[in-house]
Structures are given as structure tokens and as C-alpha cells.
C-alpha positions, 0 to 999 in steps of 0.5 A: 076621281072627278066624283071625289074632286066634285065632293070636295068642291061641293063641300067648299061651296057650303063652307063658304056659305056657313062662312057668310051665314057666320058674318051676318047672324055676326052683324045682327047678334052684335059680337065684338069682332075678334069673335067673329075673327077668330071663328072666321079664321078656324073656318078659313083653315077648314075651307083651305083643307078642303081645296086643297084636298080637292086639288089633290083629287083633281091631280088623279093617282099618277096612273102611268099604265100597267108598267113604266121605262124610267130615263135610263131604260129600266122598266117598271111594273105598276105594283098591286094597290095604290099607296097612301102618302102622308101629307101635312099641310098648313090647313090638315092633314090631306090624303093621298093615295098613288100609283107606285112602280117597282121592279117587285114589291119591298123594293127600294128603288121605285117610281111614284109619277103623282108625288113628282107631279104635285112636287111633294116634299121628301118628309111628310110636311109641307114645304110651307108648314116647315118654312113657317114652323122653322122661322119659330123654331130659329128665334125660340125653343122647339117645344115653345115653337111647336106650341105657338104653330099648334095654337094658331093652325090647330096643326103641328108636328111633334116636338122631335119632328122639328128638330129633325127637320131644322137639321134635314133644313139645313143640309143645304145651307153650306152649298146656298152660302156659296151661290150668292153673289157679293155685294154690288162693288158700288155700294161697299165702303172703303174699308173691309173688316172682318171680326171673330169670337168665341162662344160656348153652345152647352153640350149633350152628354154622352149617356154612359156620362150621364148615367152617374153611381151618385145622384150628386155631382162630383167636385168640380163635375159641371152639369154640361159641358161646353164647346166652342163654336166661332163667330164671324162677319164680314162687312165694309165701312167708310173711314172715320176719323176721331180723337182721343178723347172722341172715343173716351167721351164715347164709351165712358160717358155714352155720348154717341157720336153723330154721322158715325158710318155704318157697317155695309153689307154685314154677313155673319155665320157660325161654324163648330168642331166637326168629325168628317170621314175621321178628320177633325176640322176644327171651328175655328179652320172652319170658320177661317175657310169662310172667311178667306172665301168671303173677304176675296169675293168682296175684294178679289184685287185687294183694294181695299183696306182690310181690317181684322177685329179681334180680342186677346184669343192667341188661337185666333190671332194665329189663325189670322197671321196663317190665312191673313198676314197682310189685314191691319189686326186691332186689338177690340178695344171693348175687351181692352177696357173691361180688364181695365176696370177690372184693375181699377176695382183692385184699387178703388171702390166700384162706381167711385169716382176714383174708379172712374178717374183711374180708368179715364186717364189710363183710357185716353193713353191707350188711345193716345198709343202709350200702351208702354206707360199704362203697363209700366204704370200698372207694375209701379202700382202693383209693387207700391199697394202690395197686392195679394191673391185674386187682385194681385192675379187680375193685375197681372193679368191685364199687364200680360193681356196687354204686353202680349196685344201690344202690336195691335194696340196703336189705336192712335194710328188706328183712329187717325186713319178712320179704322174701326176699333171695337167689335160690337159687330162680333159681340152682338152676333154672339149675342143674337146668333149664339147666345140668344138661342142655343143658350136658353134654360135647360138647353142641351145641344148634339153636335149636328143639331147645334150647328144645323140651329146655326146655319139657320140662325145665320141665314135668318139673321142675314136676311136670306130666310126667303131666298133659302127657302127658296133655294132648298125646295128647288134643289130637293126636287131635282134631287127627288125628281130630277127637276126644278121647283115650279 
């Protein structure tokens, strides 16, 4: 083993030196210098190779002796030959081969003293290689991403191999989100809001529904089926008074307002419909779970204001009264002006100025907390231009969307406490954790790879990329050798 470490190292001593022979035959034949970077760095992956294959010579091959006592007194034998053991890393592919102990051979149960020794992973790549592999993979599609690390490594798995391993990746996130501490007290506002949303991630048929008679799809048969995961942040704001015509000035003519406070410590996850030992757990339970835990650990002597954010969805609202029936509940007003110009549409010309006034004025009543004269305005025209069919439909249904949300519709309350009143927080992280990944072209998810790519997403998007990594290689390793990570 000290003459195959000395070879390695030989060889990285003339690599190096090709290495420094390239820059200066570079210098003299004047080659423009991402030339000379992208030569460099091939050979930089080639040298990285050699050194660690040379650190990996250095370790031996885990030779214990002709048997080994595990902790609980079993003793095991040293089988017949060395084992070899896949590895890829960053740089290539590394050999190893190691002593194995087994009460016999085939044996599950056994001892492989060098794989603790170098702290190997559980899979064949490298912790390294999957961390960065798996920062693509959460932002773009596995098979794009598996390209991008082939491109730049000249190393990659395949395609299957990276979602198996965002799934295996995400087996601890659960356990991780549970360990991390609030935010300081000292630095969370006064106000602590949760908010809630629904997305549909596309779903992977079962076969025997993709095996169709016909090559055409049936009326009304979709191409995918849709099911809903459920979106949730939590976060702290400072109070921020404004009027009526503040917020009008705001949305409809995009006059931001200035000093506006901004959310603190916004933490944002994604729970779907899951299957446990033949109980179903619904996303949205899932999600509410989540959320109880995260709202006491943020304000476990209720201080605080607490402000739930949410639209017209009576399964969240229901949700809300059953785990929390003493939050403020705000109806998003965002969605409460959308099927406001959906109704002003119904009687004017898109991009009219008629259109405009009609949603201005009824606009400034909502927000001035005449919710009772907007739908009774709402029923006179109704009645008045006879409306018939789809426009008549999309009437109604604002008049119910907003009799229904009523109780949670007094923004002039709300806005002269300093409460939030859109959800942007949880439309945004539909957005940028749902919608941007899951739903990209020809996308078809599985239950466990949907909500693996999730889990990852959000610790990503929290910020806590790093600190999981972290996290997961530790606990892999106790669990693989009953010690933590070095």
C-alpha cells in the first residue's frame, strides 16, 4: 500500500509540473486566457483525482486482524479477499478496495473497518458531489442538471441516480427542521403572521391509466392529474399604518410606499397528502402541524399579535378556526381584488378607463370597510344589465366569495392597527417553491419524489442549504458507524 501511495504521489508531481509547463508554453504562444483557464482546470480535476486516490492508499485497506469483536461482543471473521467499493467523487471515480468481516459470506450483517475510517457515505457518490449536484437539481430539471455537473466535472451520475438521491437527501429534512432554534426574540417585530396557499404539483399516472384502448384521450380526460401540496410561511412584521387610499394609490397605480416594514425571519415549507402505516394525512393537517410548532416556538407566551393570511379556500379557513381560533384571519386582499376586475370586465371593456373607475371606487369601500354596500351595489347591477351566462356566473360568484369572507374582510380595522393585509409572502413562495420547479415542461411527479424535491426546495430557499448538509452527513454517519462526521 506505501508503494501504490508513492505512485500516486509520483504522478501528482508530474502533473503539477505539466501543469506549470502548460502556463508557460501558454505565456510564449500568446493564447487568450480562457484557453489557458479551461486546459488548467481539466487538469486540476485530473490532479484532484490522483491525490485523493493517493489519500485513499495512504488509509490501507481497513486490515482488523484475522477476526473482529463488534461492541456487543459478536465476532467476526475476515472474509476470503478484499472487496472493491465504488466511489465518485468530484474529481472521478476512486478505487477502493477493503477488508470485509462477516460471520460467513453473503452475509448481511458485517464490518467494513476502512469504510468507517474514511467516513464514507451510504451511496456510491460523494457527500460533496450530491451537495453540489443537488443545488442544480432543486432550481432546475434532473436531466438539465445532471448535464450542467457532466459539463463542468466531466463526471456525473445518471439522470434516475439524481432523483433517487434528492429523495434519499431528503429523508432527514423533517428531523433537521425540528432541531433549529427560533429566531433571536430581539430581532422578531411585533406582529407574527402566518399565511397559507394551495398549489397543484402534476402527478405521475398510475400505469394501468396510462396504458389507454385509444391513442386519443377521452372528453374531458386530462393529460395529468393534478394534487394539491399546501404552501406555508411564517414570519414577524412591524405594524404599519396606512389609509384607504394608501393602499389604492398602491395596487392600482403601483406607487410603492416607502419605509414599508419588511418581513423578518420568513421561513417557508410545503407539505403534500401522505400514506402512513394506512393512515392518510392530509397536506393541509400536515401543514397546519407545522405551523402550530412554528408559531409557539416564535411566541410561546402568546405576546404577540398573531395574524393569519389567507384567501377564499373554506378547508383552510376551517383549519385555521380548528388549531387557530384566537389569530386575527384577513381575508388576502389581492385575491379580493382580482374577482373585482373580473366583475368590472362583465360591464366594461378590459383596460378602459370605465373599468378602472368602477374598480377604484368599490376598491376604496372595501378598504374603507363597506364590504355590505359593494355587494349590495354588486346585486342592483346585477339585476339592472341582466346579465346572462358566464358573466352572470362570475358576478355571483364574487357577490358569494365576498358574503362568505365577510368576517374577515374589515380592512379599515385592519389598516388602522398597522396588519398586513395581502399575501404576497405565500403567493411568492407558490410561486418560487412550487410552481417554478415542479411545474416545468413535461414535468410528472410521484408522491415521494414530489414532496422530497419540496423539502429540498424549502431548506434552499430558507437559506439553510449548508447547515442541512451539514446536518445530514452527521447523522448518516452515526447511523452508518455510530459516530458523528469529522
Amino acid at each position: 500500500m506505501i508503494m501504490s501511495q508513492e505512485r500516486s504521489l509520483l504522478k501528482a508531481q508530474t502533473q503539477l509540473k505539466t501543469m506549470c509547463d502548460l502556463i508557460v508554453e501558454a505565456g510564449q504562444e500568446q493564447r487568450r486566457i480562457d484557453e489557458v483557464e479551461r486546459d488548467l482546470f481539466a487538469q486540476l480535476l485530473s490532479l484532484g483525482q490522483t491525490l485523493l486516490q493517493a489519500f485513499v492508499n495512504q488509509a490501507g485497506h481497513g486490515d482488523a486482524g484475522r477476526s473482529l469483536t463488534t461492541e456487543d461482543g459478536q465476532s467476526l471473521r475476515r472474509l476470503n479477499r478484499r472487496r472493491p467499493r465504488r466511489y465518485l467523487s468530484i474529481f472521478g471515480e476512486i478505487d477502493i478496495e477493503r477488508w470485509v468481516y462477516a460471520c460467513r459470506e453473503g452475509q448481511k450483517f458485517e464490518r467494513v473497518p476502512l469504510d468507517a475510517q474514511l467516513g464514507l457515505p451510504a451511496g456510491d457518490f460523494s457527500y460533496v458531489l450530491e451537495d453540489w449536484l443537488q443545488r442544480m437539481c432543486v432550481k432546475e430539471a434532473f436531466g438539465e442538471s445532471v448535464h450542467s455537473l457532466r459539463e463542468l466535472l466531466n463526471v456525473a451520475p445518471s439522470e434516475r441516480a439524481a432523483e433517487l438521491m434528492n429523495q434519499r437527501m431528503s429523508e432527514y429534512a423533517e428531523a433537521f427542521r425540528q432541531t433549529q432554534p427560533p429566531p433571536p426574540p430581539q430581532e422578531e417585530a411585533e406582529i407574527l403572521v402566518f399565511t397559507t396557499d394551495g398549489k397543484g404539483v402534476p402527478m405521475r399516472r398510475p400505469l394501468k391509466e396510462r396504458i389507454r384502448s385509444s391513442p386519443r384521450r377521452g372528453k374531458g380526460e386530462k393529460a395529468n392529474k393534478k394534487q394539491m401540496s399546501y404552501v406555508g410561511a411564517v414570519y414577524s412584521i412591524a405594524p404599519f399604518r396606512r389609509r384607504a387610499d394608501d393602499i389604492v394609490e398602491e395596487v392600482l397605480r403601483h406607487e410603492r410606499i416607502v419605509d414599508r416594514p419588511k418581513p423578518q425571519h420568513k421561513r417557508v415549507w410545503a407539505e403534500m397528502t401522505t400514506v402512513h402505516e394506512g393512515e392518510c394525512c392530509t397536506g393541509k393537517e400536515r401543514l397546519f402541524l407545522e405551523l402550530i410548532i412554528a408559531v409557539h416556538e416564535r411566541d410561546v407566551g402568546r405576546e404577540k399579535i398573531l395574524v393569519c393570511l389567507m384567501d377564499g379556500e373554506l378547508g383552510l379557513w376551517e383549519a385555521k378556526r380548528k388549531w387557530f381560533p384566537w389569530a386575527i384571519g384577513i381575508l388576502d386582499l389581492f385575491h379580493v381584488l382580482e374577482r373585482l376586475w373580473g366583475v368590472a370586465h362583465c360591464f366594461y371593456l378590459e383596460k378602459s378607463k370605465a373599468a378602472e373607475s368602477f374598480v377604484t371606487h368599490r376598491l376604496r369601500m372595501l378598504l374603507q370597510g363597506k364590504v355590505g354596500y359593494v355587494i349590495g351595489g354588486l346585486r342592483r347591477m346585477l339585476d339592472q344589465h341582466a346579465l346572462h351566462g358566464e358573466k352572470r356566473r362570475t358576478v355571483l360568484a364574487c357577490i358569494r366569495y365576498y358574503a362568505n369572507n365577510r368576517e374577515h374582510m374589515r380592512y379599515d380595522e385592519y389598516l388602522a392597527a398597522g396588519y398586513p393585509i395581502g399575501s404576497g409572502v405565500a403567493e411568492g413562495a407558490c410561486r418560487h417553491l412550487v410552481k417554478d420547479r415542479m411545474e416545468q415542461t413535461g414535468m410528472r411527479w410521484t408522491l415521494n419524489g414530489a414532496q422530497a424535491m419540496l423539502h429540498l426546495r424549502a431548506i434552499y430557499l430558507n437559506g439553510d442549504w449548508k447547515s442541512y448538509t451539514n446536518y445530514r452527513i452527521e447523522a448518516e454517519q452515526t447511523a452508518l458507524y455510530g459516530k458523528t462526521a469529522a
